[in-house]
BABADREN-81015 format. One line per 2 residues: number of its first residue (from 0); their letters; for each residue y negated, x, z negated of C-alpha. Coordinates in steps of 0.5 Angstrom, whole numbers, plus 500, padded with zeros to 3 digits. Layout:
<rs>
NUM = a = Y X Z | ... $
</rs>
This chain:
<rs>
0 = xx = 500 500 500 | 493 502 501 $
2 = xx = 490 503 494 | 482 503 492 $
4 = xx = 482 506 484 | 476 506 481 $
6 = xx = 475 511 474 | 470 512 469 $
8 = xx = 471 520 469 | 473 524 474 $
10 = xx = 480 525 474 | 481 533 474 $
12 = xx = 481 537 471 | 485 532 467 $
14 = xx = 483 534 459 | 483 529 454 $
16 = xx = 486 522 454 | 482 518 460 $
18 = xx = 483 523 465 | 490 525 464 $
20 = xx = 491 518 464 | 488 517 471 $
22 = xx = 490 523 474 | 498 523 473 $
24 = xx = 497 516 475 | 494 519 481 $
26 = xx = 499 524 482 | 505 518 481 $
28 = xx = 503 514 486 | 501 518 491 $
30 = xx = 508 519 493 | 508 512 495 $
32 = xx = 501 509 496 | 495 511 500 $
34 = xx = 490 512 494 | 482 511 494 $
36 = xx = 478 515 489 | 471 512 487 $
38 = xx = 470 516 480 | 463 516 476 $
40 = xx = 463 524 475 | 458 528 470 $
42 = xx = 456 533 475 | 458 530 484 $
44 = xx = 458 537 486 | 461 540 481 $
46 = xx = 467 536 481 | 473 539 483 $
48 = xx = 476 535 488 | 481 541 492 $
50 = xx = 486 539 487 | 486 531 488 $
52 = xx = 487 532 496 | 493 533 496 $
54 = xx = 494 525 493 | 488 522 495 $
56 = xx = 486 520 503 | 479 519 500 $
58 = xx = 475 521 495 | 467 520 492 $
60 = xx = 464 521 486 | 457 518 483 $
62 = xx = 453 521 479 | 453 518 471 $
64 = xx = 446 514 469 | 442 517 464 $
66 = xx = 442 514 458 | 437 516 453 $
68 = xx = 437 514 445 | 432 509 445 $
70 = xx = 435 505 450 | 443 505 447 $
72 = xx = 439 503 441 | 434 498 445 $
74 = xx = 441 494 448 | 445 495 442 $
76 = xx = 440 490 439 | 437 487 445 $
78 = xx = 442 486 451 | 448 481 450 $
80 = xx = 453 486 453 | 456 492 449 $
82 = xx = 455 499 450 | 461 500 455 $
84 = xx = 459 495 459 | 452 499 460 $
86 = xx = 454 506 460 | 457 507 466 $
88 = xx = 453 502 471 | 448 505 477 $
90 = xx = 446 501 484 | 449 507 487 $
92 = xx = 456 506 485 | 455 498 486 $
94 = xx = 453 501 493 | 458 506 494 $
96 = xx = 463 501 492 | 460 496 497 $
98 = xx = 460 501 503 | 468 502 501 $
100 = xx = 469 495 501 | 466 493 508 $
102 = xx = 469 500 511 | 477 499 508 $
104 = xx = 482 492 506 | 486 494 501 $
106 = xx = 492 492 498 | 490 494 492 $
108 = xx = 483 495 487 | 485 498 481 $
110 = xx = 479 498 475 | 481 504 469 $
112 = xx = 478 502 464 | 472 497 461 $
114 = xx = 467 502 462 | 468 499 469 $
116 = xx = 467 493 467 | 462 491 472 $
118 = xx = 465 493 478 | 471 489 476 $
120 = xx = 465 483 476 | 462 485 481 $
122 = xx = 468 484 486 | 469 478 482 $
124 = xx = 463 475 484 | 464 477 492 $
126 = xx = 466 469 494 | 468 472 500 $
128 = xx = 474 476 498 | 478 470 496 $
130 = xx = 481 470 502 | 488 469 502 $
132 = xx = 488 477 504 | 484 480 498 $
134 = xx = 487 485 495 | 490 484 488 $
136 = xx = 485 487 482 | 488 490 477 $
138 = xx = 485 491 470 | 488 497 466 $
140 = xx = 485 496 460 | 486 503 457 $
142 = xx = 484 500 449 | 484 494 446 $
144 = xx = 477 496 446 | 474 491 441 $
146 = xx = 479 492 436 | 478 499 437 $
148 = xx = 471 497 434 | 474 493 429 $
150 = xx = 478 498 425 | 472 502 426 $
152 = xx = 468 497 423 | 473 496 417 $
154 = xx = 474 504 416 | 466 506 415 $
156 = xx = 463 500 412 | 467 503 406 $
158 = xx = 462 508 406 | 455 508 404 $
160 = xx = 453 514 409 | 457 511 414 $
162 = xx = 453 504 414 | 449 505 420 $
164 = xx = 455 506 423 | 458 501 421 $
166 = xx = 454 497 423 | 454 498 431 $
168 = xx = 461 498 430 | 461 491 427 $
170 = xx = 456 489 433 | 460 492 438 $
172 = xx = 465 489 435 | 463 482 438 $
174 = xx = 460 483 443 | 466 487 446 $
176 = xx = 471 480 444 | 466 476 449 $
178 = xx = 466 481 454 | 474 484 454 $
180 = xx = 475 477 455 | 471 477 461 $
182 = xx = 473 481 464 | 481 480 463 $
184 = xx = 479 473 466 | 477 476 472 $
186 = xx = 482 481 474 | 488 478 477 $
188 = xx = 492 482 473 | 492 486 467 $
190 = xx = 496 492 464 | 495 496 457 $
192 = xx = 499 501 454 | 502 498 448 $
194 = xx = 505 491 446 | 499 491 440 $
196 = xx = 494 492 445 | 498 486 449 $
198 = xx = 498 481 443 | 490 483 441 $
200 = xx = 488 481 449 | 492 474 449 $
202 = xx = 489 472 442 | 482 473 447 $
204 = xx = 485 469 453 | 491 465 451 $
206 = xx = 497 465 456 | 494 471 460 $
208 = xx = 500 474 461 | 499 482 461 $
210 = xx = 504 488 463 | 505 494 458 $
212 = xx = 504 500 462 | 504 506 457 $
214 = xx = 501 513 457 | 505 518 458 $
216 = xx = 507 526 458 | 509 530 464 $
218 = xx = 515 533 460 | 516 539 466 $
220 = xx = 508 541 463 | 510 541 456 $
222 = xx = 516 544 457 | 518 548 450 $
224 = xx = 522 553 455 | 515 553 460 $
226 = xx = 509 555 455 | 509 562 451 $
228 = xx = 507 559 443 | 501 561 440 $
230 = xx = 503 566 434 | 499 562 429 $
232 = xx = 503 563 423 | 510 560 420 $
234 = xx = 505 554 416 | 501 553 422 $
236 = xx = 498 546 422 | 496 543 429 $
238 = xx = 491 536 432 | 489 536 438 $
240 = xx = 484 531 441 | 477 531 444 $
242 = xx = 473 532 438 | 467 527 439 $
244 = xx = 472 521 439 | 470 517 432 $
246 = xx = 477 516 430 | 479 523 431 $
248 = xx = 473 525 427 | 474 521 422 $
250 = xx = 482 522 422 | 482 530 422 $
252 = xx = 476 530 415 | 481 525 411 $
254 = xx = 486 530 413 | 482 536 411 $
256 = xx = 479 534 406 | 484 529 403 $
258 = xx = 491 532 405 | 491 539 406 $
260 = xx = 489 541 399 | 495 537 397 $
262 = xx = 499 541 401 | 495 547 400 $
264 = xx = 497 547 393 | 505 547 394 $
266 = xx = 503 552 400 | 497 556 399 $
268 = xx = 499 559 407 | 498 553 410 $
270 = xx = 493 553 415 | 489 547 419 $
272 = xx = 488 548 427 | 482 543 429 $
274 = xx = 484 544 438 | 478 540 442 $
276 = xx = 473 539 445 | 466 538 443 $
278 = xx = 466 537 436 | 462 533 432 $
280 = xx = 456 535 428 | 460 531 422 $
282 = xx = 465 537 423 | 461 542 420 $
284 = xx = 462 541 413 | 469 544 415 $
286 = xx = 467 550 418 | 466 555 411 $
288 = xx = 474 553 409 | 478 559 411 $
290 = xx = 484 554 411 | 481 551 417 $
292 = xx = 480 552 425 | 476 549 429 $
294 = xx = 477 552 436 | 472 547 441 $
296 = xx = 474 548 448 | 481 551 450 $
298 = xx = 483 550 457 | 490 549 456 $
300 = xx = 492 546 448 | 500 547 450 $
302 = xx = 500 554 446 | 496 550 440 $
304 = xx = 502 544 440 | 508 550 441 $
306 = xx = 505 555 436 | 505 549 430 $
308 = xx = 510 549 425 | 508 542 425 $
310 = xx = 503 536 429 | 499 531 426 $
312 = xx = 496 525 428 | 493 523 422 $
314 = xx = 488 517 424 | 486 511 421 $
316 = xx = 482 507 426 | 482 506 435 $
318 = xx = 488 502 438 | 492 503 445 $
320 = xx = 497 509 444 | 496 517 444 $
322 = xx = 497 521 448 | 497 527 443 $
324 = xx = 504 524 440 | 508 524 446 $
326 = xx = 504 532 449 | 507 534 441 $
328 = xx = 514 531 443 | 515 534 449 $
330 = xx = 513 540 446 | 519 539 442 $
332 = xx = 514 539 435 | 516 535 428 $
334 = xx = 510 530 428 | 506 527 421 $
336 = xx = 503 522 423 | 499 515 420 $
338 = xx = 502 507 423 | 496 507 426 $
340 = xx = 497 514 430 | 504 512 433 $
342 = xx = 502 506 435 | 504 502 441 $
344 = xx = 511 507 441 | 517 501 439 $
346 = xx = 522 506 441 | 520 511 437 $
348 = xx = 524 510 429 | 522 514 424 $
350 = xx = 526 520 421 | 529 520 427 $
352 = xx = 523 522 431 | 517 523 428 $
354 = xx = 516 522 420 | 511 516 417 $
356 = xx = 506 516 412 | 499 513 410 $
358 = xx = 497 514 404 | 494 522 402 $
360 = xx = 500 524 397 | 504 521 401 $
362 = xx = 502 525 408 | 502 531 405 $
364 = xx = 509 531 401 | 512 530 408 $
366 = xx = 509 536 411 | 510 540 406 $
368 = xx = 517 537 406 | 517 540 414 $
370 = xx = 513 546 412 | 520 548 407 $
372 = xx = 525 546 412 | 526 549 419 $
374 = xx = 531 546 421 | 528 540 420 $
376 = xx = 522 541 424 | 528 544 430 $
378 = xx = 531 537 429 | 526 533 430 $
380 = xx = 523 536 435 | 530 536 439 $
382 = xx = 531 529 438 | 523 527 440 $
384 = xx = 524 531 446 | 529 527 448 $
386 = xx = 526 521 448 | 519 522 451 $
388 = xx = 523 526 457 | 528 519 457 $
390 = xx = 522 514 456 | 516 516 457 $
392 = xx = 515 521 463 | 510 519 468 $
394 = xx = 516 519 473 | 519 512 469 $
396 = xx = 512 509 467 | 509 508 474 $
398 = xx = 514 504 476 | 512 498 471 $
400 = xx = 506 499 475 | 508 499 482 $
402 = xx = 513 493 480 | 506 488 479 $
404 = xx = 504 491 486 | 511 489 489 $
406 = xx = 511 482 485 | 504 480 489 $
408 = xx = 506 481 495 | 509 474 494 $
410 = xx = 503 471 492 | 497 474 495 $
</rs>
């Protein structure tokens, strides 16, 4: 099929969770389908596009709309919609969208994510494409994204010096119910990459049938066999993730500040590495502790994850699924992780795949519990490397997608 996919971010180099999605999507089915890329890209003529030939027939990129502070804050109180929906929406990319639709027919519109939520309604609005050969437009809601504001609400407005936040969550919170809503209604189908995420969204829209199209890992590229670890020491303790992302801030201070001296205290050794991008301003009351690492950019995370002796997830709010966990996984590690941070992965049963724990005491007795056992850590690992090779590799994933494809032909 002829295929146009619309991305919030350009997807390579494929860095944190977005584009890694967005790119091995890409990479899955270009195998079988001809692909249009139209992506917003921080830079246009700095992306790099050579990669992405080999997959797409065309590719264009638009420069992202600036934003400044006093507008975000002048639509936070003033606009109906959510930040999202305005962070990514220029008359560039609507006409270059246009341009595309009246120049292609395509089988397929494929929208990656709410920040592009105004293209998905904008190509609702164009009357003209309820023809009987319109192509089917599919919205793949990355997060249930007013959830993601709803936990945040529900984490910070526990904290007074988080108020403020907690206050834009909890307006973000409404506004993205009505908007998510609307922009499921309309898509002609809707995918997200967990049951939960499912169940949030029909809350939203009774009856609106969605289809679970996890995230993955390409388990080739996080081969333990593949990747030279990092030597980081016997009591090495790893996150990664991009660094400005609020659930990962505050998921990585509770850690530091309310775990790692528990375990610290049972393994004086033990040492927290901090691996990713753009780290946060609220992460500099960690930088003085010699048992934490914050390393900021890294071109590649998979010698961080092999040189860990444990992997933890220790998130206390968002939605959707990570992508971390099955990177970990694939790299064969023992994960720690909260309810929250290995949520959306039926198949994985604790004990077996990963160990649970939510509360302070708790997490940090399971990790010690690792750091004691070696061969533990091993076994754990074994068992989680099996499953996400078996369950969660990109190459059994896409299928589900093309599947939706296949089925509307018959309707549409």
């Amino acid at each position: 099929m002829r295929l146009l996919i619309l991305t919030p971010q350009f997807p390579y180099p494929p860095h944190q969770g977005t584009t890694i999605r967005n790119y091995n999507l890409l990479r899955q089915l270009a195998a079988h389908h001809e692909i249009h890329l139209l992506s917003c890209a921080e830079g246009p003529g700095k992306v790099e596009v050579e990669p992405l030939r080999a997959y797409c027939a065309a590719i264009c990129a638009v420069a992202v709309p600036r934003r400044s502070t006093l507008d975000r804050a002048r639509d936070t109180l003033l606009s109906p919609r959510p930040d999202m929906a305005l962070r990514l929406e220029s008359q560039a990319m609507h006409h270059q969208l246009d341009q595309l639709l009246a120049r292609g027919s395509y089988d397929v519109i494929q929208i990656e994510g709410i920040e592009m939520g105004p293209y998905l309604l904008h190509i609702a609005r164009d009357e003209g494409r309820r023809a009987k050969d319109r192509p089917l437009v599919v919205f793949d809601d990355h997060n249930c994204e007013y959830v993601l504001q709803q936990r945040a609400f529900e984490t910070d407005v526990r904290w007074p010096e988080r108020w403020l936040g907690a206050l834009y969550s909890l307006i973000q919170w409404k506004k993205l119910a009505c908007y998510e809503r609307r922009c499921c209604k309309a898509a002609d189908r809707v995918t997200v990459v967990s049951e939960a995420d499912g169940r949030a969204l029909e809350r939203l829209v009774p009856g609106l049938g969605v289809t679970v199209v996890p995230n993955g890992v390409d388990t080739a590229a996080y081969d333990p066999q593949a990747v030279k670890p990092l030597d980081l020491g016997s009591a090495a303790i790893v996150f990664t993730g991009k660094m400005d992302f609020r659930p990962n801030v505050d998921g990585v201070l509770w850690f530091a500040q309310q775990v790692l001296p528990l375990i610290r205290d049972e393994m004086p050794q033990a040492h927290f590495y901090i691996v990713g991008q753009r780290p946060h301003l609220r992460l500099e009351v960690l930088r003085d502790d010699p048992s934490v690492t914050i390393t900021g950019f890294v071109p590649y995370t998979q010698p961080y994850i092999a040189g860990a002796a444990v992997y933890v997830v220790p998130l206390r709010m968002g939605g959707g699924t990570r992508l971390k966990i099955l990177e970990a996984m694939g790299l064969g590690k023992a994960v720690v992780a909260t309810r929250l941070g290995c949520e959306g992965f039926p198949l994985m049963r604790p004990d077996e795949h990963l160990l649970i724990a939510d509360e302070a005491a708790a997490f940090a007795q399971a990790v010690v519990a690792l750091l004691r056992d070696p061969s533990r850590q091993r076994a754990l690992g074994r068992a989680a490397r099996a499953l996400v090779t078996a369950q969660y590799d990109w190459a059994v994933i896409v299928p589900h997608l093309e599947a939706i494809y296949s089925a509307s032909q018959q309707v549409f």
